[in-house]
N, C-alpha and C positions, 0 to 999 in steps of 0.2 A: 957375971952380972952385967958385962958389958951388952951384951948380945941383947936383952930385953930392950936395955937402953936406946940403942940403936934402933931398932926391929924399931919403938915407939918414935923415934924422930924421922924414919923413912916414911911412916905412916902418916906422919905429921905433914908431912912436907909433900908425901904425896897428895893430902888431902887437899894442901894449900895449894900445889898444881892445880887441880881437880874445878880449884875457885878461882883461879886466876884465868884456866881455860876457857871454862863457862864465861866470867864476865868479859874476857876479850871476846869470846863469841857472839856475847851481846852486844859491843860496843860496837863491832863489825858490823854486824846486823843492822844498829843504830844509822852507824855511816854510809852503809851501801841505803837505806829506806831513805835515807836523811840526802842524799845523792839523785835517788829518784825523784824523790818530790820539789827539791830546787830546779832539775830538770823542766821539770813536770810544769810548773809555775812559770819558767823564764820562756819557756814553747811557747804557752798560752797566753804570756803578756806580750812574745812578740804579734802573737795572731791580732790580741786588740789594736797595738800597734798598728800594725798592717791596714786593719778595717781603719781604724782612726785619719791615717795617709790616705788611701781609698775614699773616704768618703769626703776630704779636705779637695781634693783633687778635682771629681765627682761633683762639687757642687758647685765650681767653678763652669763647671761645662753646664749644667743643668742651668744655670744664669743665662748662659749664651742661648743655648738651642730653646729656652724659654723666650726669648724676646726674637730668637728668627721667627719661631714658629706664631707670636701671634703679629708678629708683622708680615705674614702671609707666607713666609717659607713650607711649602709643604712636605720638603724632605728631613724639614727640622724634627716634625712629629714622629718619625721613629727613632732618631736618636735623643727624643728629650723621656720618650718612655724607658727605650732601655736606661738611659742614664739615671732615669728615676727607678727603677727594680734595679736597678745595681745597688745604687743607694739605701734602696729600702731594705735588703739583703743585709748588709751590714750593719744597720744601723737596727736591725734586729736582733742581729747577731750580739754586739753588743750591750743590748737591753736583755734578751733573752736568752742568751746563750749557743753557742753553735755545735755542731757535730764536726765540722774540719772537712766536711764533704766537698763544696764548692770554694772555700777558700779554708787558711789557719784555722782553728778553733780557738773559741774564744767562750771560758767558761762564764756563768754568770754572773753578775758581780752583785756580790749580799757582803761581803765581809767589809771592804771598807767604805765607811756611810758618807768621806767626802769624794770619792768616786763615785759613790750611785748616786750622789744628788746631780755629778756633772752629766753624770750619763742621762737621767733624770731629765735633767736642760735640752740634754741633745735631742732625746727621744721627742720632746715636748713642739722643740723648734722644728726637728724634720717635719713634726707634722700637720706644721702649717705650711710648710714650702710642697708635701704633697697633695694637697688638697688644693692650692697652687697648679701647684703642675697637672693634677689630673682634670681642675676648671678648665685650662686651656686644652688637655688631652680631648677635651667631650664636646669643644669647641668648633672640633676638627671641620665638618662639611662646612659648618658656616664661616672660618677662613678661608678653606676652599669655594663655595659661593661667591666671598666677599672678592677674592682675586679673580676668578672667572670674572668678575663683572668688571671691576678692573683695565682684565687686559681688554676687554669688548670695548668696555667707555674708552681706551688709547686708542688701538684700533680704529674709532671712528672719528676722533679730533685729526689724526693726521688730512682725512681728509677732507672736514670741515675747514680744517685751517687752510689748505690750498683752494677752495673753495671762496674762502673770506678775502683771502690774497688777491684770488681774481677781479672778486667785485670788487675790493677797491680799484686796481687797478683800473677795470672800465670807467668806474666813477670819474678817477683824475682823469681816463682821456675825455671823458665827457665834458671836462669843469664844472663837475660838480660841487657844490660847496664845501669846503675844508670839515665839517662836524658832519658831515654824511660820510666822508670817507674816513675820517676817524672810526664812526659807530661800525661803519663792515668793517676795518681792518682790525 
């Protein structure tokens, strides 16, 4: 009678193996998917990251090559574009999600609603500092105009001014009167 006995507790226990295997295999499963996807998340929050720095950086210099360029700098206008398309790059990425082709990826942000409201702000503010930046982009000849004429009107005081120099000068040797040589000098 023993032998049934037995026979039924090896079956028992094998069964119990059988359940312990399978849900270790699940739990496995669990930890290695559960592994991937904290991955998966920490990647792509560094990519926002990244855009986030990028674009704090980025808008620093778009201040700067903004105010050369419409204070007549003309080499400011290609680096206030590209600093603007790097910008707008990111800050799309950020709003609308990236592939990781030109820079990290950066999934879209729907899940937490006080992130996309910030995100939201950012998108909102970029895009009055590009409409900004592309007023003075479209501005381009007439800086260029404006400084042409510029250097022409310097150009020509240099020698107006030695010019005014002189006639005062004959004035006094003339003795002419003190407000005649005031008005040419």
């Amino acid at each position: 009678m023993s032998t049934p006995k037995g026979g039924l507790q090896q079956r028992e226990s094998q069964t119990l193996n059988a359940i312990l295997g399978v849900v270790l295999a699940f739990a496995l499963l669990f930890l290695f998917v559960n592994f991937f996807l904290a991955n998966k998340r920490n990647t792509e929050d560094r990519g926002a990251i990244a855009a986030i720095n990028e674009i704090q950086v980025r808008s620093q210099q778009i201040a700067k090559f903004a105010a050369e360029a419409a204070g007549g700098n003309l080499a400011a206008f290609a680096a206030l574009q590209d600093t603007r398309d790097q910008i707008d790059a990111r800050v799309t990425a950020l709003t609308a999600g990236s592939d990781g082709v030109k820079f990290p990826a950066v999934p879209k942000i729907e899940q937490n609603l006080e992130v996309q409201g910030k995100v939201k702000l950012l998108g909102d503010s970029w895009d009055r500092v590009k409409k900004n930046a592309n007023d003075i982009l479209t501005r381009r000849s007439n800086v260029g105009d404006f400084t042409d004429n510029a250097v022409r009107f310097l150009e020509r005081i240099a020698p107006l001014s030695v010019r005014s120099d002189q006639l005062a000068k004959s004035l006094a040797d003339v003795n002419a009167p003190q407000d005649q040589i005031y008005v040419a000098s």
